[in-house]
PDB file of N, CA, C and O in Angstrom:
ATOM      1  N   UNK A   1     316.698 275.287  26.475  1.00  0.00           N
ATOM      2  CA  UNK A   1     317.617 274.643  27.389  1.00  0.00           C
ATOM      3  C   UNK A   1     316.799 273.935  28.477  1.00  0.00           C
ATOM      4  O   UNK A   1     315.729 274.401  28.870  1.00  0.00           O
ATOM      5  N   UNK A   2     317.318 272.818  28.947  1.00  0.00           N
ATOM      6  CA  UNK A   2     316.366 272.151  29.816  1.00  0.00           C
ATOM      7  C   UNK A   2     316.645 272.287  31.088  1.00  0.00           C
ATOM      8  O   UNK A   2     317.795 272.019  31.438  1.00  0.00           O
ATOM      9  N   UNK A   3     315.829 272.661  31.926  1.00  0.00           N
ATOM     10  CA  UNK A   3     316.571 272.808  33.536  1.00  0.00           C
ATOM     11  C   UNK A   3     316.168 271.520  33.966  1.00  0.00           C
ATOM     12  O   UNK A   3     315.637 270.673  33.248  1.00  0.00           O
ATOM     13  N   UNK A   4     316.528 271.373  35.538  1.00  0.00           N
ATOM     14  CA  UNK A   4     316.261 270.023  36.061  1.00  0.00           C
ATOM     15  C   UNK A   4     315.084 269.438  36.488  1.00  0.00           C
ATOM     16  O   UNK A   4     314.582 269.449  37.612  1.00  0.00           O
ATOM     17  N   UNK A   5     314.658 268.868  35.350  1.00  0.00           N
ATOM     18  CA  UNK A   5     312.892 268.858  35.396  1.00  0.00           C
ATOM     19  C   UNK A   5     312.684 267.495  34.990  1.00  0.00           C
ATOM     20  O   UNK A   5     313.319 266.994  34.063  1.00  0.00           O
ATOM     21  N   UNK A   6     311.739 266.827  35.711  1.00  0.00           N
ATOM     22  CA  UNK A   6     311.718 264.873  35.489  1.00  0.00           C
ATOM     23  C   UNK A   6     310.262 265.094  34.530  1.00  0.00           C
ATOM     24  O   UNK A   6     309.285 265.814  34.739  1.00  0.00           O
ATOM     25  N   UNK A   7     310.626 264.000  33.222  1.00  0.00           N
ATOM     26  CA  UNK A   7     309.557 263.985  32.810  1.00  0.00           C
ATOM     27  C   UNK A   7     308.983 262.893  32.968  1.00  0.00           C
ATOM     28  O   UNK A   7     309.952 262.172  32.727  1.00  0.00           O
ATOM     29  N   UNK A   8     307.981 262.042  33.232  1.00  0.00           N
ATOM     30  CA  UNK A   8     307.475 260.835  33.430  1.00  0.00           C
ATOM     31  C   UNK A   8     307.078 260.440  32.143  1.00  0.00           C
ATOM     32  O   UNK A   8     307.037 261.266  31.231  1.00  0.00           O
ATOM     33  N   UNK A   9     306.735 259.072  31.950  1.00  0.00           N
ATOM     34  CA  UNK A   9     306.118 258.576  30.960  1.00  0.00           C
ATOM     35  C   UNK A   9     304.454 258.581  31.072  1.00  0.00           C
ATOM     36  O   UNK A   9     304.081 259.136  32.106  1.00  0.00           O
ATOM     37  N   UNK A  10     303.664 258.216  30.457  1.00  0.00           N
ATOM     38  CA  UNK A  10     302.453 257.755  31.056  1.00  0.00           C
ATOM     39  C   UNK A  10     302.642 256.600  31.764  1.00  0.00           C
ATOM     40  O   UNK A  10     302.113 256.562  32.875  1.00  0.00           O
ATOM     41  N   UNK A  11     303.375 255.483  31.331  1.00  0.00           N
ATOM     42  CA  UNK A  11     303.132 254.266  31.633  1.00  0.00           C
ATOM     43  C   UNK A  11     303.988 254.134  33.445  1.00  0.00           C
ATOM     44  O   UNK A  11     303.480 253.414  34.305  1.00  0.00           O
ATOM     45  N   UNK A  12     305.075 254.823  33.672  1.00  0.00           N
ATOM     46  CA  UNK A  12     305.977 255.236  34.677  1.00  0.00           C
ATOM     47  C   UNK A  12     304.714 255.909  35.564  1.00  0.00           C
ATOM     48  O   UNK A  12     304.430 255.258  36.570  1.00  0.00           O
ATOM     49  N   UNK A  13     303.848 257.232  35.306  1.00  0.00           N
ATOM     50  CA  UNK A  13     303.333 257.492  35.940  1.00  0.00           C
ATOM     51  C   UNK A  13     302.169 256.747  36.649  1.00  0.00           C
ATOM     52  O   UNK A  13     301.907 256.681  37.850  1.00  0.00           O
ATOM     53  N   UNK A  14     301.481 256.150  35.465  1.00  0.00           N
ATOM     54  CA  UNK A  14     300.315 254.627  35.937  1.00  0.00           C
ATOM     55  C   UNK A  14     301.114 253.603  37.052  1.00  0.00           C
ATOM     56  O   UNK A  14     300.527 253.196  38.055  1.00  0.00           O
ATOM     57  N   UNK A  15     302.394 253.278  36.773  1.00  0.00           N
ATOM     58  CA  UNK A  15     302.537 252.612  37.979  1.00  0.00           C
ATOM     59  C   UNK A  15     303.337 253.225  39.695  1.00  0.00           C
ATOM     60  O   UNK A  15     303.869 252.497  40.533  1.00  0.00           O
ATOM     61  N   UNK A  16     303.201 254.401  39.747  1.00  0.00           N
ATOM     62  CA  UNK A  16     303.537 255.418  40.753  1.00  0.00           C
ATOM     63  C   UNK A  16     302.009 255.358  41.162  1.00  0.00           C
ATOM     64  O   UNK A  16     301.682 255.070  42.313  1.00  0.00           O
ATOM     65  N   UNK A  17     301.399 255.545  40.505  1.00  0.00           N
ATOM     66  CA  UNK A  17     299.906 255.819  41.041  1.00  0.00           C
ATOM     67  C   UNK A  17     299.567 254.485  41.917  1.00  0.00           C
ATOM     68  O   UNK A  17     299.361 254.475  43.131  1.00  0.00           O
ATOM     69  N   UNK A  18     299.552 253.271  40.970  1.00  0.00           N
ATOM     70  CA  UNK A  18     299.421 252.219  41.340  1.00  0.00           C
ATOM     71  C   UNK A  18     300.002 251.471  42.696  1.00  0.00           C
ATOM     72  O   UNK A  18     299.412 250.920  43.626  1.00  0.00           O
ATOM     73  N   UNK A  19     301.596 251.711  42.384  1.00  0.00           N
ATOM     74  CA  UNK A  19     302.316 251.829  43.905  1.00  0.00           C
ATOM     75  C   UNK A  19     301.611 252.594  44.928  1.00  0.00           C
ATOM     76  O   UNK A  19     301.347 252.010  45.979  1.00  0.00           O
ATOM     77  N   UNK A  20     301.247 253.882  44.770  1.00  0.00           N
ATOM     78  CA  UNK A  20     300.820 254.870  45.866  1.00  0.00           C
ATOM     79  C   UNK A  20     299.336 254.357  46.418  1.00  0.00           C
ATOM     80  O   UNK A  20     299.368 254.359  47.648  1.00  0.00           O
ATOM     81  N   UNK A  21     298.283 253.998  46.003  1.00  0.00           N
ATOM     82  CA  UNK A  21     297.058 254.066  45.924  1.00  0.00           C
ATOM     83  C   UNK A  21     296.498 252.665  45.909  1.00  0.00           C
ATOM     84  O   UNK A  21     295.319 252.547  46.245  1.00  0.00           O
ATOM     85  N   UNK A  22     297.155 251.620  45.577  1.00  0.00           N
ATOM     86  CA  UNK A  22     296.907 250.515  45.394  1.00  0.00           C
ATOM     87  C   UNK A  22     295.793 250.210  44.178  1.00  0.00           C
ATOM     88  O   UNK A  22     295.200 249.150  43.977  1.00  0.00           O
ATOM     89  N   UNK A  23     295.714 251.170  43.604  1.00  0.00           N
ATOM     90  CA  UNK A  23     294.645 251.159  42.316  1.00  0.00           C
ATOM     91  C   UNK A  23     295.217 251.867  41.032  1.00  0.00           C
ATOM     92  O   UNK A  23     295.842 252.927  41.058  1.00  0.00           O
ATOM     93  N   UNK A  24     294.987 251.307  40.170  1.00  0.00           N
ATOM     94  CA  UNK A  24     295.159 251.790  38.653  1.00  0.00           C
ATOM     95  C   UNK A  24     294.582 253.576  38.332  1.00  0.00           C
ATOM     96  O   UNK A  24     293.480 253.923  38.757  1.00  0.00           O
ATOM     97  N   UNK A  25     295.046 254.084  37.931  1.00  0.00           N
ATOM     98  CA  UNK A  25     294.357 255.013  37.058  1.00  0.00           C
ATOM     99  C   UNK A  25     292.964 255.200  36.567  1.00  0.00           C
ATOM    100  O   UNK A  25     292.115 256.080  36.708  1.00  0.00           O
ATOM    101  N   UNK A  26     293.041 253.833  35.814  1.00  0.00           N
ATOM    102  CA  UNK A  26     291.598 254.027  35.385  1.00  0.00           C
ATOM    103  C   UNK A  26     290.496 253.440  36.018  1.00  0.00           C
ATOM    104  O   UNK A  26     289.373 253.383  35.517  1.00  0.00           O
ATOM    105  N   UNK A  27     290.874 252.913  37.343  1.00  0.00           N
ATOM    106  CA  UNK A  27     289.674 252.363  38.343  1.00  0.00           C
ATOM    107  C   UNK A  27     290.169 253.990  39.146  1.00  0.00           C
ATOM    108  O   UNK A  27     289.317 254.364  39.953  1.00  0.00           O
ATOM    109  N   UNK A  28     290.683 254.390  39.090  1.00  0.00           N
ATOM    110  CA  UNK A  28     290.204 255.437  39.943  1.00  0.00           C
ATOM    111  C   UNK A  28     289.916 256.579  39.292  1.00  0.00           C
ATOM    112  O   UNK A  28     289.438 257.449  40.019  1.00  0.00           O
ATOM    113  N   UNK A  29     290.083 256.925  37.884  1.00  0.00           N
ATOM    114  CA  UNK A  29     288.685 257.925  36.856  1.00  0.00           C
ATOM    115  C   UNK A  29     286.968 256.889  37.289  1.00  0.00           C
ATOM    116  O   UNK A  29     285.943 257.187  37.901  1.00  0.00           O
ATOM    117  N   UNK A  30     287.348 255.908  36.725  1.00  0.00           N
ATOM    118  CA  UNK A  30     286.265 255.092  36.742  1.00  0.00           C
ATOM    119  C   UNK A  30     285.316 255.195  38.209  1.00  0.00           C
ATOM    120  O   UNK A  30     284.121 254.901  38.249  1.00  0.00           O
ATOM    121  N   UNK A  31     286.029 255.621  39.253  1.00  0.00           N
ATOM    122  CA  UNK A  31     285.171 255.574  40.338  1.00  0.00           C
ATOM    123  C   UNK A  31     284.747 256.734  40.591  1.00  0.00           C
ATOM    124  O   UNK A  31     283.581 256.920  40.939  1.00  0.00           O
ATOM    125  N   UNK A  32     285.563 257.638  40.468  1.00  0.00           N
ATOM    126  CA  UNK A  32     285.210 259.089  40.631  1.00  0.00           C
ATOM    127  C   UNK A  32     283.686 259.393  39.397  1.00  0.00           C
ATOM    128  O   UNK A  32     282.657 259.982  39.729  1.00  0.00           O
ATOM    129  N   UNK A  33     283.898 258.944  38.333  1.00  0.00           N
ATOM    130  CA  UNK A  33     282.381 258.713  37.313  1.00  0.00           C
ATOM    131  C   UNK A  33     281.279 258.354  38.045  1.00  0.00           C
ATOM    132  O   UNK A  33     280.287 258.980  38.418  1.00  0.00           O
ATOM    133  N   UNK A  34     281.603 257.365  38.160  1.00  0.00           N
ATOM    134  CA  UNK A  34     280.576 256.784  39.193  1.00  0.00           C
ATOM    135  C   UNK A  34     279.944 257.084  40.495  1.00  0.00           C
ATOM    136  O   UNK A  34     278.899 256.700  41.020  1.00  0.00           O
ATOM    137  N   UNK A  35     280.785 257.797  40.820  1.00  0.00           N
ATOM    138  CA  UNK A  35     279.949 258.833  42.218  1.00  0.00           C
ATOM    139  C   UNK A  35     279.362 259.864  41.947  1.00  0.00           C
ATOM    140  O   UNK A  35     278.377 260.260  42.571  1.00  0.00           O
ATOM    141  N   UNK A  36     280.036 260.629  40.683  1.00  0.00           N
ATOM    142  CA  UNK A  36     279.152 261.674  40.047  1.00  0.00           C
ATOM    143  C   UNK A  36     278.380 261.207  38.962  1.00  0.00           C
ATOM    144  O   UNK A  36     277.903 261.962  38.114  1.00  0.00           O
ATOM    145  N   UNK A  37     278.247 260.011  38.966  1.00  0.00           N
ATOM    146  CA  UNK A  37     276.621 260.088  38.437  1.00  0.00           C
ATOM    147  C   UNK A  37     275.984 259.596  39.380  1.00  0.00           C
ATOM    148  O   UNK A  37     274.770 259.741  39.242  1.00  0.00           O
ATOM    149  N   UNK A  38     276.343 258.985  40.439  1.00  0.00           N
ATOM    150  CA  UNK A  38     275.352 258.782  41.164  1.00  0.00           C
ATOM    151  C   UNK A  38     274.500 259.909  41.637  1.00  0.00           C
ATOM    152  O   UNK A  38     273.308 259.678  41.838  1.00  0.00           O
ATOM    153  N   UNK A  39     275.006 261.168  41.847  1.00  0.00           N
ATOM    154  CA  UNK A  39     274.583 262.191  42.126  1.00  0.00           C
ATOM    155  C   UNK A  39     273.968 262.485  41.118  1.00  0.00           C
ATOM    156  O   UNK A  39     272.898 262.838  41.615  1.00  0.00           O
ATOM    157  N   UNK A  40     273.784 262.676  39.344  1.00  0.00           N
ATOM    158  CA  UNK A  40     273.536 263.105  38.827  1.00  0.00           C
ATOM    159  C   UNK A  40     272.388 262.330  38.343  1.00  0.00           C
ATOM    160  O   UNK A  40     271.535 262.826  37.606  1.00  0.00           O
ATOM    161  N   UNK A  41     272.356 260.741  38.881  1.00  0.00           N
ATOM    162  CA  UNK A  41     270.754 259.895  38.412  1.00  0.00           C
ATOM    163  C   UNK A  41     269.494 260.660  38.774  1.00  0.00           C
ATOM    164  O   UNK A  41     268.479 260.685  38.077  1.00  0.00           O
ATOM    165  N   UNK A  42     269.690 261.383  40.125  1.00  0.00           N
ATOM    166  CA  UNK A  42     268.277 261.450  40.801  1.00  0.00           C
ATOM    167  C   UNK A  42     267.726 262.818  39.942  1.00  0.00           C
ATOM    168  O   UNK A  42     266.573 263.140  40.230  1.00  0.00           O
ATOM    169  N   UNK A  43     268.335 263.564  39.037  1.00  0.00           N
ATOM    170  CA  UNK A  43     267.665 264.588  38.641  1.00  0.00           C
ATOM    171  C   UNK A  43     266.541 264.086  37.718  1.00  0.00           C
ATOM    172  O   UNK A  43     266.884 263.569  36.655  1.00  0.00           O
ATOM    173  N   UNK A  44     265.403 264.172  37.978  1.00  0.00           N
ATOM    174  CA  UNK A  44     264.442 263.343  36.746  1.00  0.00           C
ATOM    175  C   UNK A  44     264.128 264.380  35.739  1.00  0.00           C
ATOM    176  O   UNK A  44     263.031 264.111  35.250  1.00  0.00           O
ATOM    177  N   UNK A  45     264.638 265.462  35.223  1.00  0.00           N
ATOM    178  CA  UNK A  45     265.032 266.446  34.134  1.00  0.00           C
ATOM    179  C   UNK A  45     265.884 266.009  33.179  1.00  0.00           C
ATOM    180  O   UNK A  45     265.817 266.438  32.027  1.00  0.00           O
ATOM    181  N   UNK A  46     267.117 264.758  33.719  1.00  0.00           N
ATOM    182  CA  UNK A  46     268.076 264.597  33.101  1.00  0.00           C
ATOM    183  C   UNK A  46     267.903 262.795  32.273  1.00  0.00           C
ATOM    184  O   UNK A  46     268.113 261.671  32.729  1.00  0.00           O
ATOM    185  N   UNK A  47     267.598 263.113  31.395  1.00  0.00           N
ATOM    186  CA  UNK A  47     267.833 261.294  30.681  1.00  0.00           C
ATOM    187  C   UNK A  47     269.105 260.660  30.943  1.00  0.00           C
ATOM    188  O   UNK A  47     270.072 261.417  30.862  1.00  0.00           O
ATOM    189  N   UNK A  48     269.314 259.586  31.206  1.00  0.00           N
ATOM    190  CA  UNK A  48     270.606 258.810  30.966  1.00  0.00           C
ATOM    191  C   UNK A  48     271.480 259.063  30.246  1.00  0.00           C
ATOM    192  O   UNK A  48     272.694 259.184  30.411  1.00  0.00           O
ATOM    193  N   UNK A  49     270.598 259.175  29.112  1.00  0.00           N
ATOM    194  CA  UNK A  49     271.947 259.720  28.020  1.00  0.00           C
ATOM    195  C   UNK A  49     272.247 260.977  28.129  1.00  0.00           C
ATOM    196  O   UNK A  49     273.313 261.289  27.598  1.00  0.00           O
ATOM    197  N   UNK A  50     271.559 261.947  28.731  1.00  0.00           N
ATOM    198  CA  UNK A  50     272.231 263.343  28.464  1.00  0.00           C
ATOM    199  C   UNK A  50     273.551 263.217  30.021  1.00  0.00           C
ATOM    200  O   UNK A  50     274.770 263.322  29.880  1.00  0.00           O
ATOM    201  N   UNK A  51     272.894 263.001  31.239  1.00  0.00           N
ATOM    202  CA  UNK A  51     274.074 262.068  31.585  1.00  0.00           C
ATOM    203  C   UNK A  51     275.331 261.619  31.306  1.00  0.00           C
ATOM    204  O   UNK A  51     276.458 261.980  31.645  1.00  0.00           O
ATOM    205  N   UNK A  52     274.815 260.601  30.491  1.00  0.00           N
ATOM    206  CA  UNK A  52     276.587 259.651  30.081  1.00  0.00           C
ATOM    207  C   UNK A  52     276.888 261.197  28.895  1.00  0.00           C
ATOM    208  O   UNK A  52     277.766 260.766  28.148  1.00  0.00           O
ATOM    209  N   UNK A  53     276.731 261.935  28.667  1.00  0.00           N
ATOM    210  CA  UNK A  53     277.452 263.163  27.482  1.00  0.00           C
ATOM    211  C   UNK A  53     277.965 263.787  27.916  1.00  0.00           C
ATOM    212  O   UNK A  53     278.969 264.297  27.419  1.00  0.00           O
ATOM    213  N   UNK A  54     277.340 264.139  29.491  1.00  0.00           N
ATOM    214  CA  UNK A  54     277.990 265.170  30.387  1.00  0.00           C
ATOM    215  C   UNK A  54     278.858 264.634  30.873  1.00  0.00           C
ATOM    216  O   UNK A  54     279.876 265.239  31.209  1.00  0.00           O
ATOM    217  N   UNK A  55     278.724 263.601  31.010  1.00  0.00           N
ATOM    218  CA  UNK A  55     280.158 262.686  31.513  1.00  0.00           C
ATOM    219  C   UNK A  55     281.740 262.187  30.701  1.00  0.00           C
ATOM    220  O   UNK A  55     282.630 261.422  31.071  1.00  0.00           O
ATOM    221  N   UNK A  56     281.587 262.915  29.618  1.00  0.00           N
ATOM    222  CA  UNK A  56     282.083 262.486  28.454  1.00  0.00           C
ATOM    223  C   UNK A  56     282.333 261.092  27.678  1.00  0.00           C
ATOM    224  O   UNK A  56     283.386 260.684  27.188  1.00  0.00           O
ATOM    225  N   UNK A  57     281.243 260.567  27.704  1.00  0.00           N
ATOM    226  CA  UNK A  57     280.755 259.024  26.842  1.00  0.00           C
ATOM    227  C   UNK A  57     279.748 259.624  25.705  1.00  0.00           C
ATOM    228  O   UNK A  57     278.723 260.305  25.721  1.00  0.00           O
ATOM    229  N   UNK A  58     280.721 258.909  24.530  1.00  0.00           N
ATOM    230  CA  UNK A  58     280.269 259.232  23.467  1.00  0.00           C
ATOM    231  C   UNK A  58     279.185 258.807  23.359  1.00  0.00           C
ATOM    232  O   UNK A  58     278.332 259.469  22.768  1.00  0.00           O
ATOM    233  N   UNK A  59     278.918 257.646  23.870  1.00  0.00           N
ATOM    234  CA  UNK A  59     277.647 256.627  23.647  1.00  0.00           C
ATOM    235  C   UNK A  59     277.139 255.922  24.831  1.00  0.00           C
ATOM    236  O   UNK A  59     277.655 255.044  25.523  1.00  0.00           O
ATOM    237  N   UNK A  60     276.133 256.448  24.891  1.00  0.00           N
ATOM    238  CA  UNK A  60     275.131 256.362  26.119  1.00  0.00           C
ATOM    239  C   UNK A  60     275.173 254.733  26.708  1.00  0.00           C
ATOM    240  O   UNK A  60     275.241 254.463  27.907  1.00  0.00           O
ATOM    241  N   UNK A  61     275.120 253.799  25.691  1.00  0.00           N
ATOM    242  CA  UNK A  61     275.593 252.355  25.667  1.00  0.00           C
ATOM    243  C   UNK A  61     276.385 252.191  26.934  1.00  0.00           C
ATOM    244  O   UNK A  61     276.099 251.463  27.885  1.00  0.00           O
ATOM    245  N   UNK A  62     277.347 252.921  26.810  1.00  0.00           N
ATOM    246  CA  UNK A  62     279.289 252.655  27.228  1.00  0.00           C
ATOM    247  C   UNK A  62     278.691 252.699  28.868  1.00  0.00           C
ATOM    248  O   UNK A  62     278.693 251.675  29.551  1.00  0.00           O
ATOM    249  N   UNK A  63     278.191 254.005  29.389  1.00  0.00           N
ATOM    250  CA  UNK A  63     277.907 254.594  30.435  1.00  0.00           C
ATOM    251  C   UNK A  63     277.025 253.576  30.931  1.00  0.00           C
ATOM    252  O   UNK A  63     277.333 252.992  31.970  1.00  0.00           O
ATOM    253  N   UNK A  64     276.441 253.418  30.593  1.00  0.00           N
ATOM    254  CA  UNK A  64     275.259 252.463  31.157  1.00  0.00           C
ATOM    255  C   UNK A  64     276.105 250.856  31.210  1.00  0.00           C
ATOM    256  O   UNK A  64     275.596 250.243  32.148  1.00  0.00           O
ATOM    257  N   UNK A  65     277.075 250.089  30.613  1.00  0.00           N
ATOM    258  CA  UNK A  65     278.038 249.105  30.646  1.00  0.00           C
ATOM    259  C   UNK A  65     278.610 249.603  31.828  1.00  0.00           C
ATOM    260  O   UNK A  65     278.044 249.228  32.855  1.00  0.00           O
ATOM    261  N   UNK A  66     279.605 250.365  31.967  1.00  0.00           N
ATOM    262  CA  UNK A  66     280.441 250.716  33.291  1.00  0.00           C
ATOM    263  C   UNK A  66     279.429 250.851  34.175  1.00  0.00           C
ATOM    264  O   UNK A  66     279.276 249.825  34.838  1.00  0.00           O
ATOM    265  N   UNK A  67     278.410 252.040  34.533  1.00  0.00           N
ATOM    266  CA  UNK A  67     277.583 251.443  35.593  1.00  0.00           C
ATOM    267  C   UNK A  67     277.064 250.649  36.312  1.00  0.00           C
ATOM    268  O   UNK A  67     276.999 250.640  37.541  1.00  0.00           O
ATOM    269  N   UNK A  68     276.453 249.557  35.155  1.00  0.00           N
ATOM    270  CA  UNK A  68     276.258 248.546  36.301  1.00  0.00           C
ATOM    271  C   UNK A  68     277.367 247.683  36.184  1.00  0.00           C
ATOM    272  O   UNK A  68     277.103 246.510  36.449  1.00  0.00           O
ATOM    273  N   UNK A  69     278.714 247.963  35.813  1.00  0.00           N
ATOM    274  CA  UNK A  69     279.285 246.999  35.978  1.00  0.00           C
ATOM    275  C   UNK A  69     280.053 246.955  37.183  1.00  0.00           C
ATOM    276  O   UNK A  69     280.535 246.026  37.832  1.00  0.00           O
ATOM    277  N   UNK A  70     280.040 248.537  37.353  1.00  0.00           N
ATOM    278  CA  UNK A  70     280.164 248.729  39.188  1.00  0.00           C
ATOM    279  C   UNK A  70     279.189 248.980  40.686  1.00  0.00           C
ATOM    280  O   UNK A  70     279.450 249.122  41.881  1.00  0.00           O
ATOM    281  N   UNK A  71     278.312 248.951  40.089  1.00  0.00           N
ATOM    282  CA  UNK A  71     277.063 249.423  40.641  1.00  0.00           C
ATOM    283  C   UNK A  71     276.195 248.188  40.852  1.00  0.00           C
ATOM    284  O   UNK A  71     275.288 248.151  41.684  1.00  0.00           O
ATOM    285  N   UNK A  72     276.548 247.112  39.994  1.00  0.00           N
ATOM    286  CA  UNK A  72     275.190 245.632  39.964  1.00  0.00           C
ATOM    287  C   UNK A  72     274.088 245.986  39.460  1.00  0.00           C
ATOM    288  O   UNK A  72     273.282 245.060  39.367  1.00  0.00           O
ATOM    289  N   UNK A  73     273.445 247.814  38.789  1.00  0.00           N
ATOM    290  CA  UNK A  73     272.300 247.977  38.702  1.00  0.00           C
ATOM    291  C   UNK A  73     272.461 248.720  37.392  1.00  0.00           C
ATOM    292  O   UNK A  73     273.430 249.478  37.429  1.00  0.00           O
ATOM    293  N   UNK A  74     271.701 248.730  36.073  1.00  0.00           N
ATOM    294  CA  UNK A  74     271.624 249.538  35.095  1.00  0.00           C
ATOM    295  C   UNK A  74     271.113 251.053  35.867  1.00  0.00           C
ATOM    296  O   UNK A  74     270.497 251.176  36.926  1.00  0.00           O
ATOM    297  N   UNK A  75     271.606 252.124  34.926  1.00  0.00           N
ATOM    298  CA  UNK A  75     271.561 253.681  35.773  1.00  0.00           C
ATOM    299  C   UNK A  75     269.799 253.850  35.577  1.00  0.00           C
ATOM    300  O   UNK A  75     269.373 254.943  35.950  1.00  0.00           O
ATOM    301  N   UNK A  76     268.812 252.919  35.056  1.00  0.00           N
ATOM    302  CA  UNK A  76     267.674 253.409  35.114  1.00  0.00           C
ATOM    303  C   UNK A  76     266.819 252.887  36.388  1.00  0.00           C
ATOM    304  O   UNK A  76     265.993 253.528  37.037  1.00  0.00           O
ATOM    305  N   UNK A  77     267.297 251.374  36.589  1.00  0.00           N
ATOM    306  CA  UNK A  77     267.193 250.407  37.806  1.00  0.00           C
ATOM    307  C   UNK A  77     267.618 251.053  38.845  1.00  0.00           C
ATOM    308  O   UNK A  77     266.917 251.007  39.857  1.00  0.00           O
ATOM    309  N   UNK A  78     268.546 251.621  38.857  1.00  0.00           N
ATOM    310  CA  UNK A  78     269.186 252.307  39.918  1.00  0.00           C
ATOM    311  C   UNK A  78     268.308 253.847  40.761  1.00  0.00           C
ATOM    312  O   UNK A  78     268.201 254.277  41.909  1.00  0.00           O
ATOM    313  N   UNK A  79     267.870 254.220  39.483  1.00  0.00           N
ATOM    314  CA  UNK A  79     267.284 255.833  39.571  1.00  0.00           C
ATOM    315  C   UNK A  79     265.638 255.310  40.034  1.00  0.00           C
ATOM    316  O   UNK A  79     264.822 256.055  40.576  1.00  0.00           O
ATOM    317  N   UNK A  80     265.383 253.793  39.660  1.00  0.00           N
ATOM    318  CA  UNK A  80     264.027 253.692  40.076  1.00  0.00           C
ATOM    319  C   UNK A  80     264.048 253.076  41.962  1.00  0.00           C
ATOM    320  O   UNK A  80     263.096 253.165  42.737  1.00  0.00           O
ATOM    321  N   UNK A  81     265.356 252.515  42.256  1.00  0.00           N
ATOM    322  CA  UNK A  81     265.429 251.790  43.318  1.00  0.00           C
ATOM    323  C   UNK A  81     265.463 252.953  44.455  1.00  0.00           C
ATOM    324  O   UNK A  81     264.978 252.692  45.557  1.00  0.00           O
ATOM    325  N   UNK A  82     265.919 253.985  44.252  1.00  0.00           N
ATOM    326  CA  UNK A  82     266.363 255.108  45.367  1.00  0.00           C
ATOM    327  C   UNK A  82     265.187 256.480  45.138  1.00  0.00           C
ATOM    328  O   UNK A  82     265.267 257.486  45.843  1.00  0.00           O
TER     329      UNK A  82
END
């Protein structure tokens, strides 16, 4: 039996977010990634790719595309600049 319970859609919920936040969903996974790897470049124990795995990117490729595509810097450029 159903009590009085709202179910959202995904697509209903993406634009509540959007209304609220002025940003999409996936710019705001996408940014939250990106701050935790920023934290996670400087370990020099950790390769890039083990990185983008922990991050859940299948392919080290992908991670390193979104990075600098928010960043202006590939995550190795980046780890050498700081």
């Amino acid at each position: 039996m159903l009590r009085n319970k709202q179910y959202l859609s995904a697509n209903h919920f993406g634009y509540l977010v959007k209304k609220e936040t002025g940003k999409s969903t996936l710019e705001i996974i996408q940014t939250k990634l990106i701050e935790v790897a920023k934290e996670r470049i400087f370990d020099p124990s950790k390769s890039v790719s083990e990185i983008a795995y922990e991050l859940g990117f299948k392919h080290p490729q992908h991670f390193s595309r979104l990075f600098k595509s928010k960043v202006g810097y590939s995550p190795n450029e980046y780890r050498m600049m700081n």
